[in-house]
C-alpha positions as CSV (number, residue, x, y, z in Angstrom):
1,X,4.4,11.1,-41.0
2,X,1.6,10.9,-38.7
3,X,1.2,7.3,-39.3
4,X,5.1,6.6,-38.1
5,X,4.3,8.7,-35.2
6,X,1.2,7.0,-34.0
7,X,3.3,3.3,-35.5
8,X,6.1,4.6,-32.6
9,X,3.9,5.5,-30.1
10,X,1.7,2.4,-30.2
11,X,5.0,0.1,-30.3
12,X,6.4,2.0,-27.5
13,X,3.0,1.2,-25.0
14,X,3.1,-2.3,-26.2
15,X,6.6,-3.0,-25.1
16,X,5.8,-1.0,-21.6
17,X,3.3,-3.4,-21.0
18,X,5.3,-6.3,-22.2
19,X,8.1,-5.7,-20.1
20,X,6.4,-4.0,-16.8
21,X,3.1,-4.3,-15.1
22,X,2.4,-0.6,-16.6
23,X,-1.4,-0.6,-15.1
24,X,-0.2,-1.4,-11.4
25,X,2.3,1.2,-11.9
26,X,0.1,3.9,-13.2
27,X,-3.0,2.9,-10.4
28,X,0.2,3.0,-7.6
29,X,0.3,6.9,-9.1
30,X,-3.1,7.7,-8.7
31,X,-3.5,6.2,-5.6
32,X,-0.4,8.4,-4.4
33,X,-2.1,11.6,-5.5
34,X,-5.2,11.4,-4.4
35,X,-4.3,10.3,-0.9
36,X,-1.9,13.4,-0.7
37,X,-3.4,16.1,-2.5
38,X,-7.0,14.9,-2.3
39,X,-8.6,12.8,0.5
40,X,-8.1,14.1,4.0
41,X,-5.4,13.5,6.5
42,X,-5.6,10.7,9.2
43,X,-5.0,10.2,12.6
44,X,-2.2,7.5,12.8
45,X,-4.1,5.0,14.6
46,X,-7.9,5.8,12.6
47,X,-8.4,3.5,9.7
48,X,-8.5,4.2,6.4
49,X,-11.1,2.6,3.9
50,X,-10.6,2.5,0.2
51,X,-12.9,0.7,-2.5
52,X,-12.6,-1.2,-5.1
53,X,-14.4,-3.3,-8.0
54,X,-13.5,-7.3,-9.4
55,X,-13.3,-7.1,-12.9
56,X,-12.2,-9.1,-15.2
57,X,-8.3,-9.3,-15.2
58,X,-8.7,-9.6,-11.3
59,X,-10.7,-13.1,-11.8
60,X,-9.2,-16.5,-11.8
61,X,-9.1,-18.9,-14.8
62,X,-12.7,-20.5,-13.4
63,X,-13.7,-16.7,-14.6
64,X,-15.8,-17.3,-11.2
65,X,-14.1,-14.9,-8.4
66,X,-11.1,-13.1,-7.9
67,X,-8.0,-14.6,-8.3
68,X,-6.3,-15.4,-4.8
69,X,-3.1,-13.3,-5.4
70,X,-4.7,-10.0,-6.7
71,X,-5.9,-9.7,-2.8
72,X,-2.1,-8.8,-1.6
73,X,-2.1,-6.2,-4.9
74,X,-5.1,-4.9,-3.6
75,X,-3.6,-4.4,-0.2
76,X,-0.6,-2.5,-1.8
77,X,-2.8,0.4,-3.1
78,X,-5.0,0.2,0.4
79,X,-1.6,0.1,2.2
80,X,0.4,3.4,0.1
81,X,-3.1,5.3,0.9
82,X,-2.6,4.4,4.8
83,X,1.3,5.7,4.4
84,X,0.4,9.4,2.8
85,X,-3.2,10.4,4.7
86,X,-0.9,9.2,7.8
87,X,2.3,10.6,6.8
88,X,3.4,7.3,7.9
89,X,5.9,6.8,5.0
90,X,7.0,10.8,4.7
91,X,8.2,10.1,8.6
92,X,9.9,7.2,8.4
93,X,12.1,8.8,5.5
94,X,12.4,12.0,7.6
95,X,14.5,10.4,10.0
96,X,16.4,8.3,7.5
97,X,14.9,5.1,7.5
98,X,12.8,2.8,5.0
99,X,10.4,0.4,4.8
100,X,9.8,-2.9,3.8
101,X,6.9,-6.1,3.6
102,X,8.6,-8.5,6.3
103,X,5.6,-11.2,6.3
104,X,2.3,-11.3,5.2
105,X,-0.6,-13.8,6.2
106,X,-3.7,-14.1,4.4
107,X,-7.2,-15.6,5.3
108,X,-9.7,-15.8,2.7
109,X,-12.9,-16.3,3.7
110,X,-15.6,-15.8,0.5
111,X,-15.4,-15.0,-2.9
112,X,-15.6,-11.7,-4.2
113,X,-17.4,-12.2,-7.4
114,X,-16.5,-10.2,-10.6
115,X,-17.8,-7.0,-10.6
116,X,-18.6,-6.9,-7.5
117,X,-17.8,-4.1,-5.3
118,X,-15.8,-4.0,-2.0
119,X,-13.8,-1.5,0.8
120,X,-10.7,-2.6,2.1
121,X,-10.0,-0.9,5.6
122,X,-6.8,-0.9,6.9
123,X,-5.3,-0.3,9.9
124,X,-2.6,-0.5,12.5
125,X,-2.6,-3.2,15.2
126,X,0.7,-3.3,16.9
127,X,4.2,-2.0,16.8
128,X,7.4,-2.5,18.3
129,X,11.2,-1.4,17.9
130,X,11.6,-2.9,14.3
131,X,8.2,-4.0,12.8
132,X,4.5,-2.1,12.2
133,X,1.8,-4.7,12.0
134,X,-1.1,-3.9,9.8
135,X,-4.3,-5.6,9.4
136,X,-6.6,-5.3,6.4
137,X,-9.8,-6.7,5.7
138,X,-11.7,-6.6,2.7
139,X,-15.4,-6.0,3.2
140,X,-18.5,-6.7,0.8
141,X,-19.6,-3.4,-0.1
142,X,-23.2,-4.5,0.3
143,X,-23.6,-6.4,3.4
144,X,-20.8,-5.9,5.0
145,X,-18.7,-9.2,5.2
146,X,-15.6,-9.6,6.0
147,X,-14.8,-11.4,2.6
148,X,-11.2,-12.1,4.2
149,X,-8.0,-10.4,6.0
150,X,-4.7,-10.3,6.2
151,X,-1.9,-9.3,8.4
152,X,1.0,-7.8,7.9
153,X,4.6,-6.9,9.0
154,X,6.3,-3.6,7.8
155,X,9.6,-3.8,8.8
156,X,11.2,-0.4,9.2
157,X,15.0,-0.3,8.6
158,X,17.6,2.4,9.6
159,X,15.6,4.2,12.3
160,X,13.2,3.1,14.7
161,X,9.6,1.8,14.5
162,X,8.9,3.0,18.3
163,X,10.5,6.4,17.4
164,X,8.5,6.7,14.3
165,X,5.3,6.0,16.2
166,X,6.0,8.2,19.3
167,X,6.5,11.0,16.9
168,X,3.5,10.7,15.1
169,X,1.3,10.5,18.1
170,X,3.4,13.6,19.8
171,X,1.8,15.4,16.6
172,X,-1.0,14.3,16.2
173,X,-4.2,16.8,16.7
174,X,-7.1,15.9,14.8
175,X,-10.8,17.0,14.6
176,X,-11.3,13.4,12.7
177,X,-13.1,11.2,14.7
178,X,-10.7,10.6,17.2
179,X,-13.4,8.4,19.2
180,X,-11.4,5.4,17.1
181,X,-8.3,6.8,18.7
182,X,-9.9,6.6,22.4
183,X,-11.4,3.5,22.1
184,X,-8.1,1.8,21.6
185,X,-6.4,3.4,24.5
186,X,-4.4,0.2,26.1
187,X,-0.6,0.4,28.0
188,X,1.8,3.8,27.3
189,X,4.3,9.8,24.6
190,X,1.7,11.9,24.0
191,X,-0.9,12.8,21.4
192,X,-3.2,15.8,21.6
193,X,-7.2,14.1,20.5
194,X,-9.9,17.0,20.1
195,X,-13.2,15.1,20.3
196,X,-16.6,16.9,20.6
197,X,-16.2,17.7,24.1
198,X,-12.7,19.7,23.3
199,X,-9.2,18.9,23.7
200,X,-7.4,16.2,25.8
201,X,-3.8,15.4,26.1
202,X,-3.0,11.3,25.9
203,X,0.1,9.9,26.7
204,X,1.2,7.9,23.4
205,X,2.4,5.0,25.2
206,X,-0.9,4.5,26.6
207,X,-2.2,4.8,22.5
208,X,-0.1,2.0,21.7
209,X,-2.5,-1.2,22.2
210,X,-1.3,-4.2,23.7
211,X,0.0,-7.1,21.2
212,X,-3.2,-9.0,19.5
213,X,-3.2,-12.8,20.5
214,X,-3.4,-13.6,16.4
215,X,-0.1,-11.7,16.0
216,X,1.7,-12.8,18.7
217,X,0.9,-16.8,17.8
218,X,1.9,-15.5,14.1
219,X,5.1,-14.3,15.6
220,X,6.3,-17.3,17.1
221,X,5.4,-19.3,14.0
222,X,7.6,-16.8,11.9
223,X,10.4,-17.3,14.8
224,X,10.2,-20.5,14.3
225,X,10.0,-20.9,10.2
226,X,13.6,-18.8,10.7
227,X,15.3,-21.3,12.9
228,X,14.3,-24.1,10.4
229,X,16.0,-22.2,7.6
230,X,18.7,-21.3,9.3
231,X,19.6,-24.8,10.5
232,X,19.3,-26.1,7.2
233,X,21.5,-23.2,5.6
């Protein structure tokens, strides 16, 4: 009997893992629990650093570095850690909405070598009505370089980006270290940052930071790549 059991079991976990990526979905898990019910919250515009290790169904088939496309799956886990210490994601379905990957460019710069560590941080660069720009770069956990980065665009549907945003910031009171926050004061709400000299009240269009030169060229390239298909359509 016991040997049917275990028989069952054992065929049951192979066909999970023959028909779904069953480790992404059960790292995606853990990632979601400890960012809620473990690590600390975040300031919306603070950026969030998680680490991680190249082993050896991350390499490529050189067996020499990691493979090109597990970078954008690292990003997922550093990018679901960003949405719960931020509340990002919990907001945007408050109000109705959803969100989605709209584009995503990628710049590798060096190998990560297998097992060797690295942090990806991650942050937010820009917003407007429709889109949240994100940039992560993952960094050698040793010497600190920038191993290579990527951009990208989370496109909020049914509700708006700007709305999103201005509500976070309107709640946002943190004793984290807000100097992040104040350094990146730029052009226009209203956000409550407690800093070691006590509390000051920032408007939260003035926390929004004017549109990075990188993602404005990528912008126009992405207008552009839509025309094309459109006209050939």
């Amino acid at each position: 009997m016991l040997c049917t059991v275990l028989g069952i079991v054992l065929g049951v976990l192979v066909a999970l893992y023959a028909l779904f990526e069953l480790h992404y979905f059960l790292r995606m898990c853990l990632c979601v629990v400890a960012a809620r019910y473990i690590k600390k919250r975040m300031h919306i515009l603070e950026t969030a650093t998680v680490t991680g290790l190249c082993l050896t169904n991350d390499i490529d088939t050189l067996l020499y570095h990691m493979n090109n496309a597990r970078y954008l799956r690292e990003v997922d886990f550093a990018r679901v850690d960003f949405y719960e210490r931020t509340l990002l994601y919990r907001t945007i379905r408050s109000k109705g909405g959803s969100v989605v990957q709209g584009a995503t460019t990628i710049r590798y710069r060096r190998f990560i070598r297998p097992f060797t560590r690295f942090k990806i941080s991650s942050r937010i660069v820009y917003w407007d009505n429709q889109s949240i720009f994100m940039e992560h770069r993952f960094i050698g956990a040793g010497d600190g370089f920038i191993h290579c980065i990527a951009l990208c665009r989370q496109r909020v549907i049914e509700c708006s980006a700007e709305d999103v945003m201005a509500t976070l910031l309107k709640g946002s009171a943190t004793a984290t270290s807000s100097t992040e926050c104040l350094d990146r004061l730029e052009n226009g709400g209203g956000a409550v940052i407690v800093g070691n000299g006590g509390s000051e009240y920032v408007s939260s269009s003035k926390l929004k930071p004017e549109m990075p030169q990188e993602v404005a060229k990528w912008l126009e390239w992405n207008e552009i790549s839509s025309a094309n298909l459109r006209n050939e359509c």
